[in-house]
MMTF fields as JSON, N, C-alpha, C and O atoms, coordinates in Angstrom:
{
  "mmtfVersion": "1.0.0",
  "mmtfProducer": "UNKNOWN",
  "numBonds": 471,
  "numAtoms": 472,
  "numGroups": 118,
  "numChains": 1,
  "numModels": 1,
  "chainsPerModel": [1],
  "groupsPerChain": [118],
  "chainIdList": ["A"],
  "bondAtomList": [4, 2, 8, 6, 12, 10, 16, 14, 20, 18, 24, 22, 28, 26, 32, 30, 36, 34, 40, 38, 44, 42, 48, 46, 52, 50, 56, 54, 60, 58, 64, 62, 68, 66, 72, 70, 76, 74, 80, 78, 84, 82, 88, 86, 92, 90, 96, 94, 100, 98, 104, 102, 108, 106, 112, 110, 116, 114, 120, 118, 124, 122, 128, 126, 132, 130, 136, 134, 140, 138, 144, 142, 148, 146, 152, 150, 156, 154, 160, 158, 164, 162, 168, 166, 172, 170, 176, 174, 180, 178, 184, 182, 188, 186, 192, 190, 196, 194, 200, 198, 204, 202, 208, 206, 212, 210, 216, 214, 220, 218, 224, 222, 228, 226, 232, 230, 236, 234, 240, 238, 244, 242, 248, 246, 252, 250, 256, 254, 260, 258, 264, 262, 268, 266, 272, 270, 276, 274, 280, 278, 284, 282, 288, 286, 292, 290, 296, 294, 300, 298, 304, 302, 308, 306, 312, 310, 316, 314, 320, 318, 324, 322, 328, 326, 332, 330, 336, 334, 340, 338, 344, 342, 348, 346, 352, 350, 356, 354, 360, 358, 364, 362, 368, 366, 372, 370, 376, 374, 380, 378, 384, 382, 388, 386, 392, 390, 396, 394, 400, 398, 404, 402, 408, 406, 412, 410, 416, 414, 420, 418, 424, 422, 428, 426, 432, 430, 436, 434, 440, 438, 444, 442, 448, 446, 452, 450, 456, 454, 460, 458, 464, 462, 468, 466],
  "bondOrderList": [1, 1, 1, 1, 1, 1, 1, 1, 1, 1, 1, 1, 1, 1, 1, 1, 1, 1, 1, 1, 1, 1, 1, 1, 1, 1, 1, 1, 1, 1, 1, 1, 1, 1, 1, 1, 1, 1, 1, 1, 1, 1, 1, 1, 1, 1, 1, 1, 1, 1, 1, 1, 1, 1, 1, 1, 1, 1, 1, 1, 1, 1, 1, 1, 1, 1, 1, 1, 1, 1, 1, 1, 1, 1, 1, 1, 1, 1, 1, 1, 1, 1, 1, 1, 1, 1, 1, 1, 1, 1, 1, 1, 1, 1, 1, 1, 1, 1, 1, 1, 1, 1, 1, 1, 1, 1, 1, 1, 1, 1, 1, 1, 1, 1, 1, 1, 1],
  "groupList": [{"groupName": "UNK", "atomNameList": ["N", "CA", "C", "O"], "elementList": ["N", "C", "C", "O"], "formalChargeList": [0, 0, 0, 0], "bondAtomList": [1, 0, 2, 1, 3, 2], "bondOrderList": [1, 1, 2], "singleLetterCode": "X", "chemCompType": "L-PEPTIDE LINKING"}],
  "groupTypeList": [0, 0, 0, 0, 0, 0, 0, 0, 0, 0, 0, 0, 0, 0, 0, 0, 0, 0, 0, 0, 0, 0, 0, 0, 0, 0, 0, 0, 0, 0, 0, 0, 0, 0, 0, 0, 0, 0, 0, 0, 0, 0, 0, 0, 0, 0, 0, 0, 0, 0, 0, 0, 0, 0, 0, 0, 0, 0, 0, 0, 0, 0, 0, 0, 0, 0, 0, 0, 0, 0, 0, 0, 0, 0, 0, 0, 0, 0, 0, 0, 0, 0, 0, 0, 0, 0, 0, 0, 0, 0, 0, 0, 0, 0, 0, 0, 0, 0, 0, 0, 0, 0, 0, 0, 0, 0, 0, 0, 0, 0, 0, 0, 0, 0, 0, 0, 0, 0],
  "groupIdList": [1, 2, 3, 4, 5, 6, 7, 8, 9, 10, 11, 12, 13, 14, 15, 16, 17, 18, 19, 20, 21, 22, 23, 24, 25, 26, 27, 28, 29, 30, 31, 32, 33, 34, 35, 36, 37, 38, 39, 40, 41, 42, 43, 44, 45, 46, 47, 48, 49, 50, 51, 52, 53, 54, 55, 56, 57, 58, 59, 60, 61, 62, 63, 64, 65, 66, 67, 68, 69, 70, 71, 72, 73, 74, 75, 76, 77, 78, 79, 80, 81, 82, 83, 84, 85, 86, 87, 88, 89, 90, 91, 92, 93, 94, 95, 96, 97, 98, 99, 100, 101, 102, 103, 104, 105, 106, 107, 108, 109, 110, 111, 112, 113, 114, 115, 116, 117, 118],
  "secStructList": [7, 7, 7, 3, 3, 3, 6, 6, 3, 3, 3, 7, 7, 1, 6, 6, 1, 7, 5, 7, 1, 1, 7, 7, 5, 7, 7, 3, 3, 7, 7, 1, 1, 1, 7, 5, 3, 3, 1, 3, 3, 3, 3, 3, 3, 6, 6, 3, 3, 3, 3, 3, 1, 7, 7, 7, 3, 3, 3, 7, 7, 1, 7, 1, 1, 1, 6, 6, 2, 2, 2, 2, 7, 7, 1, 1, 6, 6, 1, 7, 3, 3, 7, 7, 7, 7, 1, 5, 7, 7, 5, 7, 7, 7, 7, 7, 5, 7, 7, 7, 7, 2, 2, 2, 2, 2, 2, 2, 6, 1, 1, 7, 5, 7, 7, 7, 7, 7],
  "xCoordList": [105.482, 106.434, 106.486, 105.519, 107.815, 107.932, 107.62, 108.216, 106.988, 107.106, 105.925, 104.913, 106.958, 106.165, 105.605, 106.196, 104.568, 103.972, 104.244, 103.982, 104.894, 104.894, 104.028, 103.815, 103.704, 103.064, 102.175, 102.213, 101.054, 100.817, 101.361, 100.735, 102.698, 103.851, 103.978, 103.925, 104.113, 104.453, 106.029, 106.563, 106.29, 108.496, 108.431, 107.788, 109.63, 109.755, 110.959, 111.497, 111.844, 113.275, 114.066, 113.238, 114.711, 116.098, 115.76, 115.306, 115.855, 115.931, 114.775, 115.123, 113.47, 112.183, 111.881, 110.95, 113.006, 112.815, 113.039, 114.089, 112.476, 113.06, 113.778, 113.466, 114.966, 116.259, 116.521, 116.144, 117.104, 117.804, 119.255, 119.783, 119.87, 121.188, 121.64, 122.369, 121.698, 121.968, 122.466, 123.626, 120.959, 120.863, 119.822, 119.551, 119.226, 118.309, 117.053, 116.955, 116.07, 115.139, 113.668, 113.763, 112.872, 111.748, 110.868, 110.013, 110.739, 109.547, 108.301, 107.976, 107.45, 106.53, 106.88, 107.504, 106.589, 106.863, 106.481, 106.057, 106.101, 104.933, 105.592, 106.783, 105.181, 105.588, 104.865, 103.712, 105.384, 104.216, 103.683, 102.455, 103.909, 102.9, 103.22, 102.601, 104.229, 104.236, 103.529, 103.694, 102.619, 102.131, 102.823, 103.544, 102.446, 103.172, 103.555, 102.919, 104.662, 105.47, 105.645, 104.994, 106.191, 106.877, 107.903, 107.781, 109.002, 110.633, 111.368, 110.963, 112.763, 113.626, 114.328, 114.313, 114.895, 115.865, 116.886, 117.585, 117.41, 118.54, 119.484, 120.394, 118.896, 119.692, 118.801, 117.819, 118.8, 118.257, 119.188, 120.34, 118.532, 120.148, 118.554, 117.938, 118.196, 117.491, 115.737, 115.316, 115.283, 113.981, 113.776, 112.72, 115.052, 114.988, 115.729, 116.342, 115.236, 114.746, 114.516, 113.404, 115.502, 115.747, 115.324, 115.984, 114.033, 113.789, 114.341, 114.669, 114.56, 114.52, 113.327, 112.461, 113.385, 111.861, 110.659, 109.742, 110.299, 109.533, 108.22, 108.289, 106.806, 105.424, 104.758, 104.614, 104.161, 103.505, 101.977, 101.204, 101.497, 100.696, 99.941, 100.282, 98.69, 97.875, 96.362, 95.589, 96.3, 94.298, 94.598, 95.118, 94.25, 94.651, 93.205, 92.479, 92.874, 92.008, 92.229, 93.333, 91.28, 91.566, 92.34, 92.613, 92.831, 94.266, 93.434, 92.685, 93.449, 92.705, 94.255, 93.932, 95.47, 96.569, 97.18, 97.017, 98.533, 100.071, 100.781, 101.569, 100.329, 100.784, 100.561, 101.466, 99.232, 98.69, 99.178, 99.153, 99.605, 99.54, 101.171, 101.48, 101.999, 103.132, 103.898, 105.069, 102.546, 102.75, 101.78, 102.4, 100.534, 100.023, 99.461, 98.906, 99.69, 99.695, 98.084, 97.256, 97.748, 96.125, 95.559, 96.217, 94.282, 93.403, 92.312, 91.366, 92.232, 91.126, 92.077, 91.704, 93.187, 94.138, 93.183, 93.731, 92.201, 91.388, 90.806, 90.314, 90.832, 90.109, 91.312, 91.162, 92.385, 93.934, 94.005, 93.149, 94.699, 95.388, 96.824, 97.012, 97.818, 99.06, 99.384, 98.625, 100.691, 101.446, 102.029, 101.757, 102.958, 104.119, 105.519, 105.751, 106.031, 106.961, 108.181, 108.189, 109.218, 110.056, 111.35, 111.435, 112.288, 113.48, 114.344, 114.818, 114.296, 114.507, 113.597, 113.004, 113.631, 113.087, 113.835, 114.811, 113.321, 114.165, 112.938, 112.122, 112.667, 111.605, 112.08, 113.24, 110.959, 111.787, 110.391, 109.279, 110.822, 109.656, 108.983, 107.789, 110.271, 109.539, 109.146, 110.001, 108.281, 107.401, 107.562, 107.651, 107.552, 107.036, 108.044, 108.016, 108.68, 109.291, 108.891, 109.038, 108.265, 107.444, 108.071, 107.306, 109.047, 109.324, 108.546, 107.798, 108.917, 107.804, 107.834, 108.717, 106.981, 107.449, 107.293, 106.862, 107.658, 107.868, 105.881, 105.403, 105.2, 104.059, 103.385, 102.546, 103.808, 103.55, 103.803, 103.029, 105.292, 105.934, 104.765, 103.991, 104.856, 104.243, 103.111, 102.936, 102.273, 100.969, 101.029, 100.274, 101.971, 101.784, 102.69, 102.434, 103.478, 103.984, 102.809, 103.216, 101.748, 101.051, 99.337, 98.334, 99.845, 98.608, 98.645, 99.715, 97.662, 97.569, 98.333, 97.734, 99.35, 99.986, 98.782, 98.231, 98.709, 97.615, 98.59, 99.535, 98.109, 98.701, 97.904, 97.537, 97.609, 96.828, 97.14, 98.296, 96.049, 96.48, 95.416, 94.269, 96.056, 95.271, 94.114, 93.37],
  "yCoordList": [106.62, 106.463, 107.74, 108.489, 107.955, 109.248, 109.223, 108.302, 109.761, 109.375, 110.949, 111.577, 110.919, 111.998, 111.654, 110.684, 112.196, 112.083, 113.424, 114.533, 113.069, 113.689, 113.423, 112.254, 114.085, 113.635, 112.272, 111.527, 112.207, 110.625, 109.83, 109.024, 109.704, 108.42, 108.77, 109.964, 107.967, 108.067, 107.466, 106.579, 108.427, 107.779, 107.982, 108.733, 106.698, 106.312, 106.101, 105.331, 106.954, 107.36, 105.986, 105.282, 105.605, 104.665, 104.396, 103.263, 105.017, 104.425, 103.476, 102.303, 103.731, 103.596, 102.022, 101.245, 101.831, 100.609, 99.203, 99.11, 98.202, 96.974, 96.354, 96.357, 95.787, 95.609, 93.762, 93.207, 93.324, 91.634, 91.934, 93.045, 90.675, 90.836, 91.244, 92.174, 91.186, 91.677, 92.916, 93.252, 93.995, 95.082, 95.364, 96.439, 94.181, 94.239, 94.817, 94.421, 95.869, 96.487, 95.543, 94.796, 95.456, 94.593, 94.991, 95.339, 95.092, 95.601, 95.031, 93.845, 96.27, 95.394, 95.666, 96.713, 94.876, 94.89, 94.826, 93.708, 96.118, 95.696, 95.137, 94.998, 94.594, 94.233, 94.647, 95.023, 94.67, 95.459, 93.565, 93.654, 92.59, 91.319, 90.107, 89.048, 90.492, 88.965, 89.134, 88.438, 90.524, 90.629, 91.535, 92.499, 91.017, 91.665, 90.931, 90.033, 91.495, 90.842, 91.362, 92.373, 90.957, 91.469, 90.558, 89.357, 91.107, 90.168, 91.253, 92.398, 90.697, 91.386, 92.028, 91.061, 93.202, 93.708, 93.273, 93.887, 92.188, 91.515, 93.023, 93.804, 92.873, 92.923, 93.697, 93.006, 94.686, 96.142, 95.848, 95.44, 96.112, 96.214, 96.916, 96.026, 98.288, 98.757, 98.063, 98.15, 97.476, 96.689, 95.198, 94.586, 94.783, 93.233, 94.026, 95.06, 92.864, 92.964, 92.157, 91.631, 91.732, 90.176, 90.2, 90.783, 89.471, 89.126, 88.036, 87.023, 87.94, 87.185, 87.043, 87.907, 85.847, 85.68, 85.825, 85.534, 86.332, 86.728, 86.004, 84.849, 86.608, 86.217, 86.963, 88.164, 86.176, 86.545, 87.29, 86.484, 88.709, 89.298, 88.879, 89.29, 88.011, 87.685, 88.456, 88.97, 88.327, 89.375, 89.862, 89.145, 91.169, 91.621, 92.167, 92.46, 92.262, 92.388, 93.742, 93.812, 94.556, 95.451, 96.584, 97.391, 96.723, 98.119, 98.764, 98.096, 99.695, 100.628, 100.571, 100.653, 100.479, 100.334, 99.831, 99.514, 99.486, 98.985, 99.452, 98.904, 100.937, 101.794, 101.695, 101.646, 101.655, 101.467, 100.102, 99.815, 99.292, 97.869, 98.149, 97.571, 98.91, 98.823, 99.816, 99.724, 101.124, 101.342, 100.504, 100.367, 99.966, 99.639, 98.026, 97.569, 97.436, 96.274, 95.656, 96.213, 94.544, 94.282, 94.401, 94.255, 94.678, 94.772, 94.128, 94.37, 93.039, 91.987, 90.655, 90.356, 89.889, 89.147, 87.388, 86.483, 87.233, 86.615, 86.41, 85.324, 87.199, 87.585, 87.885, 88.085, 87.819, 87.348, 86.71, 85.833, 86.583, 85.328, 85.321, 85.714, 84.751, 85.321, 84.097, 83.178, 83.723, 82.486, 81.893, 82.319, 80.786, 80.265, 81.529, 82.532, 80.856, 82.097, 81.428, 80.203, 82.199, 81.228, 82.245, 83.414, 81.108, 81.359, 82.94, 83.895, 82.705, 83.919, 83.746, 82.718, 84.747, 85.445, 86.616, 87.33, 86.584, 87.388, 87.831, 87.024, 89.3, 89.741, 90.416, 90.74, 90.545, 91.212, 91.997, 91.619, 93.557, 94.676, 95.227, 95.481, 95.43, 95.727, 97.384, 98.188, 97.671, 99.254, 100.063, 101.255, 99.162, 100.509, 99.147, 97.925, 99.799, 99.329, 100.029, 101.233, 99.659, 100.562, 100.177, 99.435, 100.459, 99.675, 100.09, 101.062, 98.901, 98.447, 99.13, 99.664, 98.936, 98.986, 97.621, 96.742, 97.468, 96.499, 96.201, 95.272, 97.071, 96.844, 95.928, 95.084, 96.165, 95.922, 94.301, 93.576, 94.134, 92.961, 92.163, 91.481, 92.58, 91.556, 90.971, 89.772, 91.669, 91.738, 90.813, 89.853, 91.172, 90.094, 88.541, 87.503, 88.463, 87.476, 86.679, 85.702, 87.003, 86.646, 86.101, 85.488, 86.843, 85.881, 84.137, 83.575, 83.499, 82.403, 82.052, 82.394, 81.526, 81.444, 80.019, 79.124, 80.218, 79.283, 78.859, 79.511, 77.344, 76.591, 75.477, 74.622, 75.413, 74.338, 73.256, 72.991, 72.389, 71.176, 69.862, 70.086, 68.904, 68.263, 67.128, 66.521],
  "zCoordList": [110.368, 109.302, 108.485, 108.344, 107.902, 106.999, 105.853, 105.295, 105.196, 103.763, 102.87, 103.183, 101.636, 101.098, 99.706, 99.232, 98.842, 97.73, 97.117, 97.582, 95.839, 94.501, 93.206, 92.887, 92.721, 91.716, 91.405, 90.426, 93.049, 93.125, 93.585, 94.274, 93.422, 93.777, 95.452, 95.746, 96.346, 97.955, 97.515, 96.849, 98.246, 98.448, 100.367, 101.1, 100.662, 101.797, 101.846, 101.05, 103.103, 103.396, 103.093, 102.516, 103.155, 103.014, 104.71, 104.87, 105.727, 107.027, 106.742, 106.604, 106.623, 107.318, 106.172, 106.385, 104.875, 104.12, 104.543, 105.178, 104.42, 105.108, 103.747, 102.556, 104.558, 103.997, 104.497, 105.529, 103.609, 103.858, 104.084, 104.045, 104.348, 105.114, 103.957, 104.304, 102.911, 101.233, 101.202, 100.965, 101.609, 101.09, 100.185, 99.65, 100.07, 98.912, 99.959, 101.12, 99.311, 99.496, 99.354, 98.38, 99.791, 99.711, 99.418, 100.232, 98.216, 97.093, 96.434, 96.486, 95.634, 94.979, 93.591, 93.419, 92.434, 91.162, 90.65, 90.36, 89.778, 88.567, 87.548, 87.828, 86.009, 85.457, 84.287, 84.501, 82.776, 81.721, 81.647, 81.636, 81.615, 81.285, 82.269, 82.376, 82.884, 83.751, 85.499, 86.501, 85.223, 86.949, 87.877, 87.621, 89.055, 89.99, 91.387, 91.939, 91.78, 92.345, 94.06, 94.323, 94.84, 95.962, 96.224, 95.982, 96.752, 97.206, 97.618, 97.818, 97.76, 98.341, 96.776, 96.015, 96.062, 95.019, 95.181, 95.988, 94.606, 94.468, 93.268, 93.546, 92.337, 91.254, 90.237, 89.965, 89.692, 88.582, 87.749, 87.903, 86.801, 85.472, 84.065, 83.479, 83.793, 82.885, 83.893, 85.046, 82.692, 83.291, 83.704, 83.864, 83.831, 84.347, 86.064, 86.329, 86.846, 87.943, 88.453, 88.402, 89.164, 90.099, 91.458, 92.319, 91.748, 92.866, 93.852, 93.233, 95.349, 95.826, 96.897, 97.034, 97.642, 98.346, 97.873, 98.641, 96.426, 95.601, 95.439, 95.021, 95.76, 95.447, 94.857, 95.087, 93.832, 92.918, 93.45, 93.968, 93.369, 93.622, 92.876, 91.767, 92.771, 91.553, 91.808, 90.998, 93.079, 93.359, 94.694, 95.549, 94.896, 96.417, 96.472, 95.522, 98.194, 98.155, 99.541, 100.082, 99.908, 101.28, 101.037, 101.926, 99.496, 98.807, 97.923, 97.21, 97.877, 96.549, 95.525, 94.34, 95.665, 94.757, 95.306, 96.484, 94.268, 94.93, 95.847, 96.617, 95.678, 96.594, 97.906, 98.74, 98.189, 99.382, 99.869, 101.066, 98.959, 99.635, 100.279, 101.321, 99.702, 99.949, 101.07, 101.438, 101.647, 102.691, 103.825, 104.88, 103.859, 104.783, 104.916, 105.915, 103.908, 103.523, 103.579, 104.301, 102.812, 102.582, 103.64, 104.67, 103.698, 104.997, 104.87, 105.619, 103.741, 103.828, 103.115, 101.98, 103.641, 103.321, 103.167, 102.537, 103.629, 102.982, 101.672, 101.367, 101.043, 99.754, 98.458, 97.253, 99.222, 98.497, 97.809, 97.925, 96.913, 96.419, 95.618, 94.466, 96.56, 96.618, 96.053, 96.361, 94.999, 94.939, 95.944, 97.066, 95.814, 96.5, 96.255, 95.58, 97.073, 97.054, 96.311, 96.191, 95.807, 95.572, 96.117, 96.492, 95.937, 96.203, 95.381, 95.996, 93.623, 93.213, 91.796, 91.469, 91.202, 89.889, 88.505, 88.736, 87.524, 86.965, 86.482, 86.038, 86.53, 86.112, 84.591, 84.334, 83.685, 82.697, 82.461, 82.829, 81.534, 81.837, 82.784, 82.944, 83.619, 85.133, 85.103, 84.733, 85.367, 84.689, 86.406, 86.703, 87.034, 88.83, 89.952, 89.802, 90.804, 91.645, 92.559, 92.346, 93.866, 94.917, 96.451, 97.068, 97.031, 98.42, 99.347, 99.447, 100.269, 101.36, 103.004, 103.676, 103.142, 104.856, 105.234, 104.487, 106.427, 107.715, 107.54, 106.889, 108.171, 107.713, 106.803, 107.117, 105.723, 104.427, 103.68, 103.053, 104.086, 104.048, 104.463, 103.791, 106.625, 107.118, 106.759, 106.976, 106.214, 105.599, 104.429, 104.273, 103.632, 102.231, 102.896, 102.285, 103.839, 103.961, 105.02, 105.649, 105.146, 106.401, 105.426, 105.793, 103.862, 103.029, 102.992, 103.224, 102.748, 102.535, 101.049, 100.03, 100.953, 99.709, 98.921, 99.561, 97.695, 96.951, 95.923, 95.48, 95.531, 94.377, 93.92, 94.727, 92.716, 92.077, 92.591, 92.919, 92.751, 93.256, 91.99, 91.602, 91.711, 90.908, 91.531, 90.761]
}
């Protein structure tokens, strides 16, 4: 895969991004208080930031960063703990938008999704 680092940050071509029938880019999302995210970019408008397919990143385990998770995806997906996914989201204070590879996706879509149960 292509991809170059500036200042820390890794950027990854427009070809090499995985894309929905949309167009929407499949990202991870930080947020300044509601967490972090991965889905497809529906919709940017300033710092709100509409996910679709969207799971909540709550403990990753196998990534030294987001970064890493978002080119090579977790490498101890056991030790995860990913939400349910949902349909869409409206993120608000979204601070880092990081897209994914194919890799990457597969990796977070291949965690054990967790939910309280009473």
């Amino acid at each position: 895969m292509k991809k170059i680092t500036i200042d820390g940050t890794v950027y990854v071509p427009e070809s090499e991004k995985v894309q929905d029938e949309n167009g929407g880019i499949y990202s991870i999302v930080r947020t300044n208080s509601a967490g972090v995210f991965a889905g497809y970019v529906k919709e940017r408008n300033g710092q709100e930031v509409t996910l679709t397919e969207a799971t909540r990143l709550w403990k990753w385990s196998g990534a030294f960063t987001l970064s890493q998770i978002s080119i090579h995806g977790v490498q101890d997906p056991e030790n995860c703990k990913f939400a349910l996914t949902v349909d869409e989201i409206l993120l608000l204070q979204a601070i880092e938008i990081i897209p994914c590879t194919e890799i990457a996706r597969n990796s977070i879509d291949n965690v054990t999704k967790h939910e309280y149960k009473a």
